[in-house]
C-alpha positions in Angstrom: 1.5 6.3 10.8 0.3 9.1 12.5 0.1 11.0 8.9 -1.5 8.3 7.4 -4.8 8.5 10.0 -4.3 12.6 9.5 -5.0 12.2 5.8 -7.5 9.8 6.1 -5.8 7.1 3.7 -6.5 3.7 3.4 -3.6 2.0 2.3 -5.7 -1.5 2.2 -8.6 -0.2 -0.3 -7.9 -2.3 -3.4 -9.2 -0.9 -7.0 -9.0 -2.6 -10.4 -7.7 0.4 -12.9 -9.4 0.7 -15.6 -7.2 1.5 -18.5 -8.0 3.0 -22.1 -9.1 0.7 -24.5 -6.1 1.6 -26.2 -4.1 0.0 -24.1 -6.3 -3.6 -24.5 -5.7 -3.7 -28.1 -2.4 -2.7 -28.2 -2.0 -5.7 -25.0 -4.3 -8.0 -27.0 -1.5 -7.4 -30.3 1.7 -7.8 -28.3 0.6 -10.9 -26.6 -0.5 -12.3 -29.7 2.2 -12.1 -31.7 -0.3 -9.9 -34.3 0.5 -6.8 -36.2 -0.3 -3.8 -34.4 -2.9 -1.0 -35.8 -2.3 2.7 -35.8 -1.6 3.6 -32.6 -0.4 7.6 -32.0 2.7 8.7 -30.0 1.1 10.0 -27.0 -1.0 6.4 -26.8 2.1 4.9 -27.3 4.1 6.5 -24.3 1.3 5.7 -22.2 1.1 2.6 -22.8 5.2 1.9 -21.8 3.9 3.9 -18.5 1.2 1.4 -17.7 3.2 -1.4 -18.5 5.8 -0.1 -15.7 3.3 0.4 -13.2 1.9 -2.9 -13.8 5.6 -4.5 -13.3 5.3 -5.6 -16.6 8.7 -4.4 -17.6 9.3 -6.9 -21.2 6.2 -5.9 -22.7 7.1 -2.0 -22.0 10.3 -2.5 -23.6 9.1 -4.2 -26.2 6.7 -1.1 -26.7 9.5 1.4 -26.2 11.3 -0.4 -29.2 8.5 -0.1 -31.6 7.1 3.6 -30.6 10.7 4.4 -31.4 11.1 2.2 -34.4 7.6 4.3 -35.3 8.4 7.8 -34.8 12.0 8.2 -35.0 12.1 11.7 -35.4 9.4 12.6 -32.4 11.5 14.3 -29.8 8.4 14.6 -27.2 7.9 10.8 -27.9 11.6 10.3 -26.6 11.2 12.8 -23.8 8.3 11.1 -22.3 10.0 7.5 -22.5 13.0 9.0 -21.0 10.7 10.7 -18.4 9.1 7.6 -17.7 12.6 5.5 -17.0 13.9 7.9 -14.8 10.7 7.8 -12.8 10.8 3.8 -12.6 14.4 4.3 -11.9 15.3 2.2 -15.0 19.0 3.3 -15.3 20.3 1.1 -17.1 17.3 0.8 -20.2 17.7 5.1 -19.3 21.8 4.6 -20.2 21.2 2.1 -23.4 18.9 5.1 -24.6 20.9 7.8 -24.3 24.0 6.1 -26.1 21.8 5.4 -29.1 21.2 9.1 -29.1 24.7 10.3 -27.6 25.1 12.3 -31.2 21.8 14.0 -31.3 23.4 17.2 -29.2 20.1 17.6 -27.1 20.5 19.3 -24.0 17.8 17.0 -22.2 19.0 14.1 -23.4 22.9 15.0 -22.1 21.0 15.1 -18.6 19.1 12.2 -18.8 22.5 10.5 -19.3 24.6 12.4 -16.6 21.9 11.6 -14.5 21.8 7.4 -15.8 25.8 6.9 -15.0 25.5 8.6 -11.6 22.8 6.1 -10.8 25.0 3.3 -12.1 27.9 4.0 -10.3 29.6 5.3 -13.0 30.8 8.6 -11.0 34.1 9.6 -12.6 32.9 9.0 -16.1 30.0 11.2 -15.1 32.3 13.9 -14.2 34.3 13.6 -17.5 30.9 13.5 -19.5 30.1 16.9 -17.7 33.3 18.6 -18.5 32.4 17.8 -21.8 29.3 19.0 -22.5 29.5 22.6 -20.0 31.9 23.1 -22.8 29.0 22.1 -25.8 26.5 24.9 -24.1 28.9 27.3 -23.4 26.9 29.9 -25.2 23.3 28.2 -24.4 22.9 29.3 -20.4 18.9 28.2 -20.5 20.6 24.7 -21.6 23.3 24.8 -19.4 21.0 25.9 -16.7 19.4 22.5 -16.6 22.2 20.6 -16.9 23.4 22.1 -13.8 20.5 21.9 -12.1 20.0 17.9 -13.2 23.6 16.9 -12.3 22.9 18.7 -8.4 19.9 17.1 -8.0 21.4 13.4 -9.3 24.3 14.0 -6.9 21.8 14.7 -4.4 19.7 11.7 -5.0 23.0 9.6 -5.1 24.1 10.9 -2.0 27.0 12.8 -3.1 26.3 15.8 -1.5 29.8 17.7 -1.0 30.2 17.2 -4.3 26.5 18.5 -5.3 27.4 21.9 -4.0 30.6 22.4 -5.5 28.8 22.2 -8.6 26.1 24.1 -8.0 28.3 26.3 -7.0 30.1 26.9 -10.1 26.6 26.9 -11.5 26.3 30.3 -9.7 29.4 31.1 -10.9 28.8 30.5 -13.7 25.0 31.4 -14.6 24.4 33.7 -11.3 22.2 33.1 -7.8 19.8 31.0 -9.6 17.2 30.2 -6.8 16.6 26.8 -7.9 20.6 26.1 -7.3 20.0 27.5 -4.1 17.2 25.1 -3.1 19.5 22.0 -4.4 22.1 23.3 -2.3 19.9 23.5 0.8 19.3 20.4 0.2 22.5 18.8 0.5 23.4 21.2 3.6 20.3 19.5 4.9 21.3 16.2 4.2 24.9 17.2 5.6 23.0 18.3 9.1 25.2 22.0 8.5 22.1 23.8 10.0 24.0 27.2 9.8 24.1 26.3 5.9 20.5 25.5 6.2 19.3 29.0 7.9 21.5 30.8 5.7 20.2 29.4 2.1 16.4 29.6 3.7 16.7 33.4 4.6 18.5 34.0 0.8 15.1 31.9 -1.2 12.8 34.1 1.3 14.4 37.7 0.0 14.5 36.4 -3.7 10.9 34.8 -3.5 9.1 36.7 -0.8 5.7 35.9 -2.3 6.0 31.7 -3.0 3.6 30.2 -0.2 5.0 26.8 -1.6 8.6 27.9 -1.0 7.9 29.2 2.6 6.0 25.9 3.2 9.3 24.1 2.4 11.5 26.6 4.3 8.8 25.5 7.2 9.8 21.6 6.5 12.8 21.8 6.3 13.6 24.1 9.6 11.2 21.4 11.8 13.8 18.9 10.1 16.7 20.5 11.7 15.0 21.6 14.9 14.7 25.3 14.0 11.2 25.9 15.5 10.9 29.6 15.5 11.9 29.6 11.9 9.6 27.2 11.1 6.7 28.7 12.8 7.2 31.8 10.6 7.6 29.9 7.5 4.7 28.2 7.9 2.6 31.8 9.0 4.0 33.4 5.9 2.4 29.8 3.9 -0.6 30.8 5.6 -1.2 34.3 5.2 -0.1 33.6 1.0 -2.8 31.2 1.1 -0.6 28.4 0.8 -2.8 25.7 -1.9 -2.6 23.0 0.7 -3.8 24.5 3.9 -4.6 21.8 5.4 -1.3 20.0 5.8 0.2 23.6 6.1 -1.9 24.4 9.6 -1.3 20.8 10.5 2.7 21.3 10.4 2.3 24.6 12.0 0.2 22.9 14.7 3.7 20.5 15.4 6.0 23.2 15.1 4.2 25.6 18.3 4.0 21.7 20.0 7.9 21.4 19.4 8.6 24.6 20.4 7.0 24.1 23.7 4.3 26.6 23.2 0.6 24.4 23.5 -0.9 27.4 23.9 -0.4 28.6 20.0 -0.4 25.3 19.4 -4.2 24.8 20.7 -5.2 28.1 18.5 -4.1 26.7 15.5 -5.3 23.6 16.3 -8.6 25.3 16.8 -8.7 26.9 13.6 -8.1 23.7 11.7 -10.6 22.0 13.5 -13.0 25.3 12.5 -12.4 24.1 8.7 -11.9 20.4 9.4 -13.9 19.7 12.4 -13.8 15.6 12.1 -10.6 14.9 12.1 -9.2 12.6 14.1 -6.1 13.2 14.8 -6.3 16.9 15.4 -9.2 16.4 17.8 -6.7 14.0 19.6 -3.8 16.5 19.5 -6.8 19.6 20.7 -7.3 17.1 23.8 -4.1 16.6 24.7 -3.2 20.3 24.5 -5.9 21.4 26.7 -5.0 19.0 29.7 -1.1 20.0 29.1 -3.4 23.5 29.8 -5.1 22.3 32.6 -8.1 23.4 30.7 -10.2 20.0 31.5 -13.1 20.7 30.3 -12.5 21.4 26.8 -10.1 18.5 27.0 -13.5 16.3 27.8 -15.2 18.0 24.6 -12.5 17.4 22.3 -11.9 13.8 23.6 -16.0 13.1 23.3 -15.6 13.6 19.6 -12.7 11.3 19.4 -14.5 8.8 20.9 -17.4 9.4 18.4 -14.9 8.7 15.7 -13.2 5.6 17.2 -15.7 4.3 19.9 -13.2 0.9 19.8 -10.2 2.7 20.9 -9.4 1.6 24.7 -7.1 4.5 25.7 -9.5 7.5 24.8 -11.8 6.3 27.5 -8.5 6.5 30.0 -8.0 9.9 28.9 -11.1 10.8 29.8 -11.4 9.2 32.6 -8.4 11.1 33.4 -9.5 14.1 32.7 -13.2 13.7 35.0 -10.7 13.4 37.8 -9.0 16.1 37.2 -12.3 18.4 37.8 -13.5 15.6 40.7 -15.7 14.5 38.7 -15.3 10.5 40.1 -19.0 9.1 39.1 -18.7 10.2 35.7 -15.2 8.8 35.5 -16.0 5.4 36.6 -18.9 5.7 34.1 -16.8 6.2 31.3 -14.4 3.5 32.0 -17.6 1.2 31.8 -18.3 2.6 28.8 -14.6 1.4 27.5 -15.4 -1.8 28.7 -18.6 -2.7 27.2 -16.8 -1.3 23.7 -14.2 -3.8 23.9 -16.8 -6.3 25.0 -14.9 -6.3 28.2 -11.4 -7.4 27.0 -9.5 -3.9 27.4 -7.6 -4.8 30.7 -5.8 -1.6 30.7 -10.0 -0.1 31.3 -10.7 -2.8 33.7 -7.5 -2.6 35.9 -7.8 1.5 36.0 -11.9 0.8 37.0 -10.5 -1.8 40.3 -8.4 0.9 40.8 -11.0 3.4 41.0 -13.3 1.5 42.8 -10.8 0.4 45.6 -9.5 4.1 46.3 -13.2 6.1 45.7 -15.9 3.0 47.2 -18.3 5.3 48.4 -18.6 7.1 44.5 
């Protein structure tokens, strides 16, 4: 939730897509019952795409069946509808079309099934279907490179993560210390909380790609996940100084990492230098308060709480943090001021203000 205000989203904004016209007369056709005009692959694939995020699963079959039917031999045609099924997490439509194309001895394709019957449940045949094609690619290692890498990360997504890195362990056997095998089997030690796993795979990815902000921005997750503060905090620093894309969220995690690791003052300095780029955001102003009390540094606990309050005048408790704070520096006038304040912005309904303002009042009268 706490995200959610940091990023400033709006999950209840409500917006009518507006499609390509394509995609009307194509719609206009189907649900007609009329013969469709010329319509190109790439329209066509978008079209089974907008049908699934519509929920309008019939008509995208229906689609699928003619842009098939159309191009038969257009492999990127069958690539993006395969692409598209595993996205929706159609398994079973995925499974039906790689049966019908079982024979075509396409390495994507292979995957796209290994990855449909783990999905299904289908485990042991999945295993079987993998001894038999590591033996097709023998001599194609960029083919049997992803292979390995799609039947790790359907383990993974199944939940079969002892099993994800035995095999990608025999992918390194196999193909070498592939640093995408190692970041699938971080991923399962993750999953499998084997921290020492965890530390162990992060500081291998770090030597082999010292200069990946993105990777050292995932180390940094993936440490907070399993506690490892310090590590984080110097993933995160390496993100920073490799001008990691997404800054923003990259301070912002470093900002909860110095938190969890019990050190508010770095925490406050980074928090200070997002607010220097991003000085309106909520949260962080919040988190910049609450850091300065932890400080004792009242005062610029008042500032940062001020603009808080200038963002969300409605919110109750930012007027009890101030509050809080004015007493701190004796400042008792100014604190039952603020409370008042709180109270005429709730229209005098916040009884948390109103009860803390009785209690003022009864132990400062003469103030």
């Amino acid at each position: 939730m706490l995200d959610d205000i940091f990023f400033g989203l709006n999950q209840e904004e409500e917006h009518q897509e507006n499609y390509p016209e394509y995609f009307y007369n194509w719609d206009n056709s189907l649900t007609e019952g009329k013969t469709p005009g010329y319509f190109e692959s790439e329209q066509l694939s978008h079209i089974v795409e907008i049908y699934f995020q519509e929920n309008e699963n019939e008509k995208a079959r229906k689609t699928i069946l003619y842009s098939l039917e159309k191009y038969p031999n257009d492999d990127d045609l069958l690539y993006e509808i395969m692409i598209i099924l595993s996205d929706y997490a159609l398994w079973n439509d995925l499974f039906i079309l790689t049966e019908k194309h079982r024979n075509s001895s396409v390495f994507w394709i292979d995957g796209h099934r290994l990855e449909a019957l783990l999905h299904l449940g289908m485990e042991e045949e999945a295993f079987h279907f993998f001894s038999e094609i590591k033996r097709t690619y023998t001599k194609k290692s960029e083919s049997l490179f992803i292979l390995y890498q799609a039947m790790g990360e359907s383990l993974i997504e199944v939940g079969l993560n002892d099993a994800a890195v035995l095999v990608l362990d025999e992918g390194i056997k196999v193909l070498g210390e592939k640093v995408e095998f190692l970041w699938l089997q971080l991923e399962s030690y993750l999953a499998l909380r084997d921290k020492e796993k965890v530390v162990e795979l992060g500081n291998k990815i770090g030597i082999l790609t010292p200069f990946d902000s993105l990777g050292w921005h995932r180390l940094g997750l993936y440490y907070s996940e399993i506690q490892e503060y310090e590590r984080a905090i110097e993933a995160f620093e390496f993100a920073q100084n490799l001008n990691f894309s997404d800054s923003k969220k990259n301070l912002y995690e470093l900002i909860k990492a110095y938190q969890s690791n019990g050190n508010p003052s770095m925490a406050l300095e980074k928090t200070k230098e997002f607010l220097h780029l991003y000085p309106d955001n909520y949260f962080v102003n919040i988190s910049a308060a609450t850091l300065s009390a932890e400080l004792e540094e009242w005062r610029d606990a008042i500032e940062y709480i001020d603009k808080v309050i200038a963002l969300k005048p409605e919110m109750g408790a930012l007027y009890l943090y101030k509050s809080s704070y004015l007493l701190k520096i004796g400042e008792i006038k100014k604190a039952k001021a603020t409370l008042l304040d709180g109270i005429s912005a709730s229209n005098n309904s916040d009884e948390l203000l109103l009860a803390e303002l009785n209690r003022l009042n009864q132990s400062f009268p003469n103030e």
